[in-house]
N, C-alpha and C positions, 0 to 999 in steps of 0.2 A: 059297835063301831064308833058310836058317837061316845062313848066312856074311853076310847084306847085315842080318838083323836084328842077329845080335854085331855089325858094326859099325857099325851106330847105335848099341848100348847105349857101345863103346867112344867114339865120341866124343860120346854125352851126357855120360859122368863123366868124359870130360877136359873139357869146358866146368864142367863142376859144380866141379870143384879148382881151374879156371882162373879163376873169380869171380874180383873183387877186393874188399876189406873192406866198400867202398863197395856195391856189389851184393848183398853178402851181407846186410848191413843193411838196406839197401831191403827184400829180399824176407821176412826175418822181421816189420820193420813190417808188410807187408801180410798176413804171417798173422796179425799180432797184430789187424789191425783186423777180419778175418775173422770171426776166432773171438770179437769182442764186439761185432759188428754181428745185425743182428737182434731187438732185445731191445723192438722195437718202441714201447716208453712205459715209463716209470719215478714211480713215487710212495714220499717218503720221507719220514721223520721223524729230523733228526739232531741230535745237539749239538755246539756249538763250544766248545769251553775255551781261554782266554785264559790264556798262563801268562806273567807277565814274569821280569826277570834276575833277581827276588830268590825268586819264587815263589812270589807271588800270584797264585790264581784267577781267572778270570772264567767266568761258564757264561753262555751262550745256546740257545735252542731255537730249530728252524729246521724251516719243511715245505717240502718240493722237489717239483720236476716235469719232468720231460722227456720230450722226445716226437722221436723219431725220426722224421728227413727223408732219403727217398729224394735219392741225386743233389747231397747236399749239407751241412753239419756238423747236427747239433743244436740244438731250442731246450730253454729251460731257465729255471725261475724258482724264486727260492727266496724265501721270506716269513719274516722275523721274527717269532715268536711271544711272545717273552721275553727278558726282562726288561722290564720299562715303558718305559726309553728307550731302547730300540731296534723295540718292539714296531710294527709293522705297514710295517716299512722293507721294500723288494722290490726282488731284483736279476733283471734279466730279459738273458736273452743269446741273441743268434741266432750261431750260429757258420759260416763256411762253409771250401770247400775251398779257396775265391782270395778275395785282396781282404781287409780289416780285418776282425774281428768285430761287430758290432753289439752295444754293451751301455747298457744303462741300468739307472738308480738311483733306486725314487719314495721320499722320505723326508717321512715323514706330516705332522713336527713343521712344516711350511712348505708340505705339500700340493703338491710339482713333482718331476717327472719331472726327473732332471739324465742330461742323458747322456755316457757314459763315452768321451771322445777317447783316439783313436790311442797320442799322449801322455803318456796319465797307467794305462793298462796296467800298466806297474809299481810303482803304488802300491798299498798294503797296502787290502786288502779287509776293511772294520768292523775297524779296527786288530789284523787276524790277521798272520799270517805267511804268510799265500795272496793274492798277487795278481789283480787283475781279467785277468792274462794266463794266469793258473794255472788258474781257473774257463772262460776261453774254450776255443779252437779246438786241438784235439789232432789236425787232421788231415794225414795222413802228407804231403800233397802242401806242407806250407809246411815242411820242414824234411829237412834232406839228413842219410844216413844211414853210421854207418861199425859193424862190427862190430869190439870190439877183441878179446875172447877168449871162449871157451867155458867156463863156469864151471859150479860146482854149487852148487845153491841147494838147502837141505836136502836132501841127498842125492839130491836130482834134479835130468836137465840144467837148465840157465840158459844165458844169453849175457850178456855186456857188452857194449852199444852206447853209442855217441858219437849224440847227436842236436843237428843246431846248426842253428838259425833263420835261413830264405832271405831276410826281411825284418828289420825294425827291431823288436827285441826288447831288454826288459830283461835277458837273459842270452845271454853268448857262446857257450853250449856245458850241456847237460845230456848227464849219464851214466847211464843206466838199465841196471836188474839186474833181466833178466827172465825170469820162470820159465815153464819149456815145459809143467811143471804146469796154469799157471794163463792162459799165455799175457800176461799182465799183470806188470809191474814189480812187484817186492817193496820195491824203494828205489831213490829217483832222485838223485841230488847236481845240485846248482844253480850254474854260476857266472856272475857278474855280469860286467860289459863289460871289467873289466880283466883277465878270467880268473882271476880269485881264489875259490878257493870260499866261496858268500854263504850256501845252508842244506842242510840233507838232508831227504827225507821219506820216511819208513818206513811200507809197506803190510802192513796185519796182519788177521788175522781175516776171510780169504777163504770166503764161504759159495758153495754151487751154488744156480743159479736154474735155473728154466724160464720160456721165453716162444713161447709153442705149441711149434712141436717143438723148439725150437733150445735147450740145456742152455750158459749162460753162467758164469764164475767172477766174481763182483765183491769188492773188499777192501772189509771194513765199517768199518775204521777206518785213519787217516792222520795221521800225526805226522809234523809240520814244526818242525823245528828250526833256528834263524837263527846261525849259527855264529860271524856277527862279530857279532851285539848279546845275542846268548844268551838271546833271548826263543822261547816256543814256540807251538806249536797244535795243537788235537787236532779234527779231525773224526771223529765215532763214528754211524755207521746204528744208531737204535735198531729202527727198524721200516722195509721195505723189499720192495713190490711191485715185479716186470717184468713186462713184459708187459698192458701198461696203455693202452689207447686212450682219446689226449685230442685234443680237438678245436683246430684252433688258434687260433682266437679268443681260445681263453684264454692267448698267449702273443706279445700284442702290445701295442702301448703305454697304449691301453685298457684292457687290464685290469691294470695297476697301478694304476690309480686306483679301482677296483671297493673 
């Protein structure tokens, strides 16, 4: 009995070295969606800073929502609070594991729901540096996986992954640097369809949550920086609940117009 269990442990860990980069990546994706699944609802309060090439400000306030779907990606809406002409603008997104995203856009100044085609996913979201495909669907099943090294992210492991989009995306390929700490990306590099790198975004100021038993790592701020126009953006959580039950009603195209 103990010669037939040594060898299964022997050829589990020659399956385990025998992965290939492609498998290996897969399977850290799914711990990474593991360990920030659960978190059941989210309420926040954030700001946007608009920075362009010369370095000029722009500040916006923004309250968020999200609400966690069994079986399926996330919904999610966020409202404008400020400045005056942007004030009561609302992005609303349903995301899933197959098929497009769902997003839409009510914009007060003309009172209509516009909704966000297929096509226009890689255009700049309230002229940031975060596209309407960056705010969508992050889920592991639309995007094939390669591991390329094992790194150290502040003196703890990391990995380098290759992650490249199974459909029609404005990017041919993003590179994530992700921490075993944190389970989440510290920095992703972006590149556009010719393979050229288009921005970087740096995850910073990871705080712990709870959302009943489940203890989550979320980055409270994101810096996006556009490499070929040298414009930036800063998403910063000023205030941030998990663990939050919302009803869905409030997360349909109805209630953009509330």
């Amino acid at each position: 009995m103990r010669g037939l269990f040594l060898c299964f442990c022997l050829v589990w860990v020659g399956l385990s070295f025998g992965a290939t980069p492609e498998e290996k990546g897969l399977e850290i994706a799914k711990k990474m969606q593991a360990a920030n699944n659960g978190f059941i609802g989210e309420e926040s309060l954030m700001e946007m800073v608009l920075i362009d090439a010369y370095g000029a400000k722009t500040t916006r306030l923004m309250k968020g929502m999200v609400m966690e779907v069994p079986k399926d990606g996330d919904k999610s809406i966020s409202i404008f609070q400020n400045p005056k002409d942007v004030k009561g603008t609302k992005m609303l997104t349903h995301t899933h594991k197959s098929g497009d995203d769902d997003q839409w856009l009510y914009l007060p100044t003309v009172r209509r729901v516009k909704r966000i085609s297929s096509s226009n996913k890689s255009s700049s979201f309230m002229g940031s540096e975060f596209s309407y495909e960056d705010l969508g669907s992050q889920e592991i099943e639309k995007y094939n996986y390669k591991l390329l090294n094992d790194i150290k992210i502040g003196g703890s492991g990391g990995w380098k992954l290759e992650r490249v989009p199974k459909t029609k995306s404005g990017y041919s390929k993003m590179v994530m640097y992700v921490s075993q700490k944190y389970m989440n990306p510290v920095k992703v590099e972006y590149f556009d369809r010719k393979s050229e790198l288009l921005k970087v975004a740096v995850f910073s100021n990871f705080k712990g949550f709870k959302a009943g038993t489940k203890s989550l790592w979320r980055s409270n701020k994101i810096h996006m920086k556009n490499v070929q126009t040298k414009k930036e953006s800063i998403f910063e959580w000023k205030e941030r609940s998990l663990g939050v039950k919302h009803k869905d009603r409030d997360f349909n195209k109805t209630a953009l117009q509330r």
